[in-house]
VEXDREN-2710 file (C-alpha; in Angstrom, 1 decimal):
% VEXDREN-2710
k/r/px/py/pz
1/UNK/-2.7/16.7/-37.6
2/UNK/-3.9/13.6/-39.5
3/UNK/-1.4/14.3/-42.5
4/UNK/1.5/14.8/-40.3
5/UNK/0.8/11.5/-38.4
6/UNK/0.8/9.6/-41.8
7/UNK/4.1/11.0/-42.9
8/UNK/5.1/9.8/-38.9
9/UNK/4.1/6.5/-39.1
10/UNK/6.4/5.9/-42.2
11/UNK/9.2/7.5/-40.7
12/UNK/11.8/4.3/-41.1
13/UNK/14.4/3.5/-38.4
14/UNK/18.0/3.3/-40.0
15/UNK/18.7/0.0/-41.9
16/UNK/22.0/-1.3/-40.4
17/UNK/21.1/-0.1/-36.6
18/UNK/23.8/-1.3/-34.6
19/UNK/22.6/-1.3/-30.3
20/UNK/25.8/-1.8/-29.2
21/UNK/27.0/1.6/-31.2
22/UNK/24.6/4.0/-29.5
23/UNK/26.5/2.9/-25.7
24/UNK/27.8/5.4/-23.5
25/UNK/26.9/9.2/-23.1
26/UNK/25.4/11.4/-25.6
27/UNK/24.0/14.8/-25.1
28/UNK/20.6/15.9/-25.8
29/UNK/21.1/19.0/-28.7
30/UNK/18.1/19.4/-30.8
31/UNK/13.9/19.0/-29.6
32/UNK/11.0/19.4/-31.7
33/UNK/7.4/18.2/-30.8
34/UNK/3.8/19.2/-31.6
35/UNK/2.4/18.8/-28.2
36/UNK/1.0/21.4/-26.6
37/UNK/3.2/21.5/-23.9
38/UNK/5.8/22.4/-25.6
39/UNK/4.8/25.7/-25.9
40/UNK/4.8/27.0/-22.6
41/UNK/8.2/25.1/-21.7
42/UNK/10.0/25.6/-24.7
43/UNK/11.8/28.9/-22.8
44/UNK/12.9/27.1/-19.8
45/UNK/14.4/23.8/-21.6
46/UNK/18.1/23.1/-22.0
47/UNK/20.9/20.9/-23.0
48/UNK/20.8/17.5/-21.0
49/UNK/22.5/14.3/-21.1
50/UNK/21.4/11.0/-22.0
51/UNK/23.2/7.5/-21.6
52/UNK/22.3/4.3/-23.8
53/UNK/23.2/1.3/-22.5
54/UNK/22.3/-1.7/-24.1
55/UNK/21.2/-4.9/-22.8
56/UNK/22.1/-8.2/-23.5
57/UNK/18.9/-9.1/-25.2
58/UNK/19.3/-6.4/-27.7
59/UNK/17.1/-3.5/-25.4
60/UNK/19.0/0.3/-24.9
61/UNK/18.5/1.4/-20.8
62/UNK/18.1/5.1/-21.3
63/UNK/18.9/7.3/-18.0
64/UNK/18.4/11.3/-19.4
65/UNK/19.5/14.0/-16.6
66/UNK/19.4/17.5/-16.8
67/UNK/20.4/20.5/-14.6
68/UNK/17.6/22.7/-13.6
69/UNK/17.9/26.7/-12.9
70/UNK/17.7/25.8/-9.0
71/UNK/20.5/23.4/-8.5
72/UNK/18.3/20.1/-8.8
73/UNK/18.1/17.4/-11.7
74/UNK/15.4/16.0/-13.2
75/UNK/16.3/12.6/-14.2
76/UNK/14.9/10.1/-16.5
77/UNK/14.8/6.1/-17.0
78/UNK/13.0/4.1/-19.5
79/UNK/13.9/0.7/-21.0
80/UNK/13.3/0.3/-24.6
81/UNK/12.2/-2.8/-25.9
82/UNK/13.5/-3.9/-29.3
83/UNK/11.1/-4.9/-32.0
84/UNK/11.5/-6.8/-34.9
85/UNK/12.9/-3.8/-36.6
86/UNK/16.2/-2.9/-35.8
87/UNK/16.6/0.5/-34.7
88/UNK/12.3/0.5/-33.8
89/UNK/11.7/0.4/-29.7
90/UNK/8.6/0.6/-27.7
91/UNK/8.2/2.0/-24.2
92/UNK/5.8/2.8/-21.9
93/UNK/6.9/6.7/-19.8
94/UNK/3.9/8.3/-17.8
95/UNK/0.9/7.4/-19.5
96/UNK/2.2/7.2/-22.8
97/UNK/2.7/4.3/-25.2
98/UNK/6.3/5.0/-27.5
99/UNK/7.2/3.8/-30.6
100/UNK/10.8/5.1/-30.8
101/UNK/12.8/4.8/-34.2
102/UNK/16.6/5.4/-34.6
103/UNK/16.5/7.2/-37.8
104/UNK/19.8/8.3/-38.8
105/UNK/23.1/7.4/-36.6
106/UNK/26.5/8.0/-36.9
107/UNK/28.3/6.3/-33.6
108/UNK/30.8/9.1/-33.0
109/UNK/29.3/11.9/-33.7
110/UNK/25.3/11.8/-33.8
111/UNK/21.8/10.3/-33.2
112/UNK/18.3/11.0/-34.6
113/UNK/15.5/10.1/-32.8
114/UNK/11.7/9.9/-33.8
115/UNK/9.2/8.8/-31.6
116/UNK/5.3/8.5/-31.6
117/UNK/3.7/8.9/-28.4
118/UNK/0.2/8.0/-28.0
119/UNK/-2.1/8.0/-24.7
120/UNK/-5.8/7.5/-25.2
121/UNK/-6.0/7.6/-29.1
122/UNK/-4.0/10.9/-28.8
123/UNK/-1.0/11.0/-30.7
124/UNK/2.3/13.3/-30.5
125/UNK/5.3/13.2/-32.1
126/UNK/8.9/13.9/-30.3
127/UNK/11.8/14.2/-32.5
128/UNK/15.6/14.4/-30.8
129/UNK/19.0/15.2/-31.9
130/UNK/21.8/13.8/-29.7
131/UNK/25.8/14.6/-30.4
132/UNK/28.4/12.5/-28.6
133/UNK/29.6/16.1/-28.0
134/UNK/28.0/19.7/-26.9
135/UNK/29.0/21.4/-30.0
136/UNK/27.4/20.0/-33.4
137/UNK/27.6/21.5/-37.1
138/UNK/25.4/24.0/-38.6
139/UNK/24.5/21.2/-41.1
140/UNK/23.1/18.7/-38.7
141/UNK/21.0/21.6/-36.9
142/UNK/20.3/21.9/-40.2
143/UNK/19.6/18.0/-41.1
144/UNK/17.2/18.0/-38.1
145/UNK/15.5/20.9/-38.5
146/UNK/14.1/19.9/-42.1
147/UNK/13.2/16.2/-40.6
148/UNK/11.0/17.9/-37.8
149/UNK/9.2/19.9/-40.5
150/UNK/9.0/17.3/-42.3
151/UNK/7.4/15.2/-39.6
152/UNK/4.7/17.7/-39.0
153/UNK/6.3/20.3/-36.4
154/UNK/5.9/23.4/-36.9
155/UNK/9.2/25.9/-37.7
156/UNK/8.4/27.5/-33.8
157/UNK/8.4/24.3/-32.2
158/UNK/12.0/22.9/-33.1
159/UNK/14.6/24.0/-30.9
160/UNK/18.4/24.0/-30.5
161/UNK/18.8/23.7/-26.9
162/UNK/21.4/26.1/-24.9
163/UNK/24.2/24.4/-23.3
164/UNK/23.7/23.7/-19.8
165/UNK/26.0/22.4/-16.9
166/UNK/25.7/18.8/-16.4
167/UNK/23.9/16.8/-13.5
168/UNK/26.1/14.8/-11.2
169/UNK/26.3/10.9/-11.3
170/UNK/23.5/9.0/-10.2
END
């Protein structure tokens, strides 16, 4: 656990991060953690969708929504606060402290997310791929795939998520 959390904590957010790029819906593809969680609600998880909008003080609004089996939608909110890296944001979601880095972004087509979640001297890390679309190459599963591992998550914990139908507005 200690060597993956080093390897974490250099994980750098993507030099020329651009806010204003990441507005507007994108889909939530590709999850990989080591928490312990995970395990027992790996089966049950699917496709969602996220929406970034950024604030005028350089902060991303994030509002994540997904369809459950029963009809229902569990939904999402958290404000990011910018840092003083570009692409790095911190927020607070349950009990958790998050330092969330945009790691690798193309605008139109996808988004790579690392964050560190610590509670109580407890750390976990969360990696997520988002495509502006449902469908996404074999090469960016495959992109993000080597990046979780590479992040300390084990092979069994990545997964592509199945498609799912989509919540309705808010």
């Amino acid at each position: 656990m200690l060597c993956s959390m080093m390897v974490s904590s250099e994980v750098t957010p993507q030099a020329d991060f651009n806010a204003q790029g990441m507005a507007g819906k994108w889909y939530l593809i590709g999850f990989s953690t080591n928490a312990e969680w995970f395990v027992s609600h790996k089966a049950s998880m699917k496709m969602g969708t996220a929406m970034f909008t950024p604030t005028g003080d350089g902060d991303l609004d994030i509002s994540y929504a997904s369809l459950n089996a029963d009809g229902t939608c569990f939904r999402l909110n958290n404000l990011a606060k910018k840092t003083g890296t570009p692409g790095k944001f911190t927020y607070s979601s349950w009990d958790n402290q998050n330092d969330m880095r945009m790691v690798e972004v193309k605008y139109d087509e996808y988004a790579l997310a690392h964050t560190i979640k610590s509670n109580a001297g407890d750390n976990t890390v969360v990696n997520k791929l988002y495509g502006r679309g449902v469908d996404i190459g074999a090469d960016l599963m495959e992109k993000f795939r080597q990046f979780s591992l590479e992040t300390g998550i084990l092979p069994e914990n990545i997964a592509i998520l199945p498609r799912n139908g989509e919540c309705p507005a808010a």
